[in-house]
N, C-alpha and C positions, 0 to 999 in steps of 0.2 A: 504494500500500500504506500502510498509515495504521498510524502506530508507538502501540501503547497503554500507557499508565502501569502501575504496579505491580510492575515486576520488577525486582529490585535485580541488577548487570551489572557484573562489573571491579571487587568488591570493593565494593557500595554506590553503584558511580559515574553507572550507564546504568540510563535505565528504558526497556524494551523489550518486546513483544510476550509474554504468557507461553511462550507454546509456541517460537518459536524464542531466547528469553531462554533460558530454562531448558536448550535445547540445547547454545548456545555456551558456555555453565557446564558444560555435562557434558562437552562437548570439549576445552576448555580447562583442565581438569582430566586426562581422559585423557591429550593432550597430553605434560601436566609428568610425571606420571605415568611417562608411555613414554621421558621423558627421563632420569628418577634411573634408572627399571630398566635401561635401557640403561647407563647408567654404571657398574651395578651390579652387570653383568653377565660383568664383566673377572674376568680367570684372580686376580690378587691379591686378588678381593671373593668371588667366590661361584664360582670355579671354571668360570664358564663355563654356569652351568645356565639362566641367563635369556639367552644370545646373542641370540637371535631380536632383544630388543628393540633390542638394540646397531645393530639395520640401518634402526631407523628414527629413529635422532637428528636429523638432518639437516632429515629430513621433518615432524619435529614443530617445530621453528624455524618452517620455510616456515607450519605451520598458527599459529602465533604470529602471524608479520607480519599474513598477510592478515588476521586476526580484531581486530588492533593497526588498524589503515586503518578497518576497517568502524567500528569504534568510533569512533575518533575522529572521523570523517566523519560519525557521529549526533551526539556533543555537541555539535562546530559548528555541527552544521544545527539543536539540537532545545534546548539548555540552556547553550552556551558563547558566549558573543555580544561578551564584551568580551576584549581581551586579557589584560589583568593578571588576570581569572578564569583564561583558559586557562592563563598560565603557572604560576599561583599551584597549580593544582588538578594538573599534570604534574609538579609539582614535589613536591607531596606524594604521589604514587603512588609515584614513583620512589622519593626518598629515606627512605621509612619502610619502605620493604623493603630499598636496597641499604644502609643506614649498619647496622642488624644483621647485614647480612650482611655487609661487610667486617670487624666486629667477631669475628664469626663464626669467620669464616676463619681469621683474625689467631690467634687463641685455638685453635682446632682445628690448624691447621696448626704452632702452637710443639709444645702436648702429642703432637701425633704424631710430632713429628722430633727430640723428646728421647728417646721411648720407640723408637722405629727409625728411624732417618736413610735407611736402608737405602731401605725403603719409596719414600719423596721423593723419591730421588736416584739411585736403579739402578731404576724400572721404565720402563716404556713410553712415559712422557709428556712433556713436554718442564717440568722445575721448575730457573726459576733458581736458584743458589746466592745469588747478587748480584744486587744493584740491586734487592730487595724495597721499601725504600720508595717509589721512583717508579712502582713498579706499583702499589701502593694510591694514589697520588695522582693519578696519571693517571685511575684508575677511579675516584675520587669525582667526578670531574669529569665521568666517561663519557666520556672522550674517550683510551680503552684501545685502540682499533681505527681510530683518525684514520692518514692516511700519515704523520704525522711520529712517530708513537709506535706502530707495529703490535703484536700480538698483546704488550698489555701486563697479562691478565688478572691479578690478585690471588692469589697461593701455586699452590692447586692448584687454583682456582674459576674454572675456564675455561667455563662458563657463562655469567660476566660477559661475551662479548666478543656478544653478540647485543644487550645493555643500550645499549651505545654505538650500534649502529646504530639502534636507536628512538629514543635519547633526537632524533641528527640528525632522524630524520626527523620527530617533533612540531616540532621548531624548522622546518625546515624548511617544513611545510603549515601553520606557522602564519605563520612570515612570508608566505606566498602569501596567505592569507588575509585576514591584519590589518595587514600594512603597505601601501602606496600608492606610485605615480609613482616616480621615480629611486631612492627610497631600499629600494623593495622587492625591485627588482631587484639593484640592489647588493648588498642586505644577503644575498640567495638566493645569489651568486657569492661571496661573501666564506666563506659559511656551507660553502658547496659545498665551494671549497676548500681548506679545514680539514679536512671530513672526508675527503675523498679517493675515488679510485676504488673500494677494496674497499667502502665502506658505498655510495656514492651505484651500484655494481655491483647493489646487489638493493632499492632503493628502488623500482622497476615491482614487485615482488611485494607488496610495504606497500602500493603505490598498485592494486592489485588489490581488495584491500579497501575500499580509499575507494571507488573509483570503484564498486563493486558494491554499496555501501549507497544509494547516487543512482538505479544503475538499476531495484534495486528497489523505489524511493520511487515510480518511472514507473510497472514494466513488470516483472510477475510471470507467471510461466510459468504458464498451467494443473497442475490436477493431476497427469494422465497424465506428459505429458512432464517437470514437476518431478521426478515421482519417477525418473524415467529418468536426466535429468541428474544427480540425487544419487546412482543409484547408480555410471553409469560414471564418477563422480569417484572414490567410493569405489574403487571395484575400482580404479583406476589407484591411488589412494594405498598401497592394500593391497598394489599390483603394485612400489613404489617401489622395493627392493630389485635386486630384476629388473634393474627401465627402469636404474636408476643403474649397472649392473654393464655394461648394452648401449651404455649413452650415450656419448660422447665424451667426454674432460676437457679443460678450457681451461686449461692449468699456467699462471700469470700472476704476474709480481712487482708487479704492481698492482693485482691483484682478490686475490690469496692464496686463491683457491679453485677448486680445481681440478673441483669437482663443480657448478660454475655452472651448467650446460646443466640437468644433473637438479634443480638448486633450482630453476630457472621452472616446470619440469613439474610439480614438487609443487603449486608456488602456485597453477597454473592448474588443476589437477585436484579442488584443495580449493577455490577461488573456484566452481569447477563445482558442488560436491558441494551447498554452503553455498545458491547460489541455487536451485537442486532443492527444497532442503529449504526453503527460504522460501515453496513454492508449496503446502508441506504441514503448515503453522505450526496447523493445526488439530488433525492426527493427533497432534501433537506435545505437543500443550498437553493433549490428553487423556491420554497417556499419561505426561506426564514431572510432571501439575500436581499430582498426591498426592504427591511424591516432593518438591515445592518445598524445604520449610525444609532436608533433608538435602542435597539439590542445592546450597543456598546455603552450605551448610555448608563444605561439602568445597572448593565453587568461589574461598570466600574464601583458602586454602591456598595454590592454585593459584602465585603470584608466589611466597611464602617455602618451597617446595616447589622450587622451580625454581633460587632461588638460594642456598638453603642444605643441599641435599643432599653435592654433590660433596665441601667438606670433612670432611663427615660422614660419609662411608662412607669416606672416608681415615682418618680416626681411628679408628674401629671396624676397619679391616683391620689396624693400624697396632699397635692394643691387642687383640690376637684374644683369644677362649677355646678356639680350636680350629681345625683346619686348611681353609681356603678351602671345601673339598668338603663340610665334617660340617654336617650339619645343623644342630646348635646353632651354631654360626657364620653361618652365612647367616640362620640366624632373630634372632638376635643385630643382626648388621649393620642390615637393614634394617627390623627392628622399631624398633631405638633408637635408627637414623635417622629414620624416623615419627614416634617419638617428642617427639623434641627438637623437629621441628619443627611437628607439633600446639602443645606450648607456647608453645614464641618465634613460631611464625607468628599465630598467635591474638591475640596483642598489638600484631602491623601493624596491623591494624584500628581502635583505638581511639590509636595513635602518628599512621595519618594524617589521623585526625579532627585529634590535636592539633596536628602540624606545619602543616593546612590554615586551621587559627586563628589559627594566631603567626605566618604567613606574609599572611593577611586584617590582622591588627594592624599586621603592618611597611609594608605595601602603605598601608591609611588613614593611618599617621606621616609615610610620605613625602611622599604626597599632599599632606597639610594643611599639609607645612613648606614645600613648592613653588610654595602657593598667595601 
């Protein structure tokens, strides 16, 4: 399968086929999407009236990982060749979206807990009192979800804890990659064991992804049966709810996730859907390639969408105009959640151009002083 130029991917990062470029934008988008409504969906935010999406939080993670693998398994193979590129360029994705968004939080989550503490502190979720600093320093470093620091997410931005297991797993397939002999190994055990069992626990679903950007480079399915495979991916994912409620749970003080069994099944159902649709990258590209600039539009969102909703619908329930169920409330909520982050996410874009230059600058300083 031969990957063609011209499609801006992950924020400007991937140039990829138009038709299934323009896809995994549009999924990736629904995605985050399914995520804030889902969050958004809680009795203290809108009364309940969006539940539905609330059952597929879980499932849209799983569609994160695997889409996280494929990608990155293209830049390696296609535009990332040196290290200090790769690290330079991971670094700027990440922290031009998570350093707004801890700022974010910080800020949202003061103004919400002067105006009602209540909220914070008697609902459903679990918000420390204590030891706030070390939860934002933990997460700048993304290492909120390692076993020596578990579920250490920032206020009430428990989104963050999916951040930490990516960021391991780029370090991770990059040391497999770009280091060599005794020290690669090492440095993988070393790395391992920092993170711990709960991240390197769904690291085969991230690696779903790589590995299915390779088999596609071989071995793409005819038409017929691609679209067969995409759709009973789909209907399994659609089915997620379901499967998760039939499945078994693994309670584990070392994976901390007790819905394991149903994360593989998503990833695998979505790894399914994804190569289907690779085999109909034509159908795809006629229909989604008028729709391109608004596609890129929306897709660029996608990261500051994802992690800067949750404080924000806290603050908006937090400061109401009216009571969970009234309409001007719920229109309210997640309009002027939209809102905020149309603005501030629209400026990740041109923050990780900048952070990718000043971190190109420090990179050649070093160099030339080593030399």
């Amino acid at each position: 399968m031969k990957f063609l130029s011209g499609h801006s991917f992950e924020n400007g990062e991937t140039d990829l086929p138009r038709g299934i470029g323009n896809y995994l934008d549009v999924v990736r988008f629904m995605a985050a999407m399914s995520v804030f409504l889902g969050h958004a969906a809680g009795h203290y935010f809108t009364d309940g009236f969006l539940w539905r999406f609330g059952q597929y939080l879980q499932t849209a993670v799983m569609l994160f990982f695997v889409l996280s693998g494929f990608v990155i398994a293209y830049v390696l193979d296609c535009r990332e060749h040196d290290a200090a590129v790769y690290v330079r360029k991971r670094l700027a994705r990440l922290y031009s979206v998570v350093l707004p968004a801890l700022l974010l939080t910080a800020v949202c989550d003061a103004i919400g807990q002067h105006h009602n503490p209540d909220l914070y502190f008697e609902g459903p979720w679990s918000y420390p009192r204590d030891g706030q600093p070390l939860h934002y320093i933990s997460t700048l470093f993304l290492l909120n979800q390692t076993w020596l620091a578990p579920n250490m997410e920032p206020g009430i931005n428990t989104p963050f804890w999916s951040l930490s297991f990516e960021a391991f797993y780029y370090a991770l397939i990059g040391l497999a990659v770009f280091a060599s002999g005794s020290f690669r190994a090492l440095s993988i055990l070393l790395v391992s064991l920092l993170a711990g069992p709960a991240v390197l626990g769904l690291f085969p679903i991230w690696l779903l992804g790589f590995g299915l950007y390779h088999l596609s480079r071989r071995w793409v399915l005819p038409a017929f049966p691609g679209a067969l495979a995409a759709v009973l991916g789909l209907v399994l994912l659609l089915s997620s709810p379901m499967l998760r409620a039939s499945l078994p749970n693994l309670a584990s003080d070392l994976v901390h996730r007790e819905a394991f069994i149903a994360d593989y099944v998503d990833g695998l159902a979505f790894a399914l859907h994804l190569y289907g649709m690779m085999s109909l990258e034509r159908w795809t590209s006629r229909m989604l390639g008028p729709w391109k600039s608004p596609i890129r539009w929306f897709s660029s969102l996608t990261f500051p969408l994802y992690l800067f909703h949750r404080p924000l619908i806290q603050l908006f329930a937090a400061i109401p105009i009216a009571e969970p169920s009234a309409w001007t409330q719920r229109i309210y909520l997640l309009a002027g959640t939209l809102l905020v982050i149309v603005i501030v996410g629209r400026r990740c874009v041109p923050w990780k151009t900048s952070l990718d230059r000043g971190l190109r600058t420090l990179q050649r300083r070093v160099a030339s002083q080593s030399v």
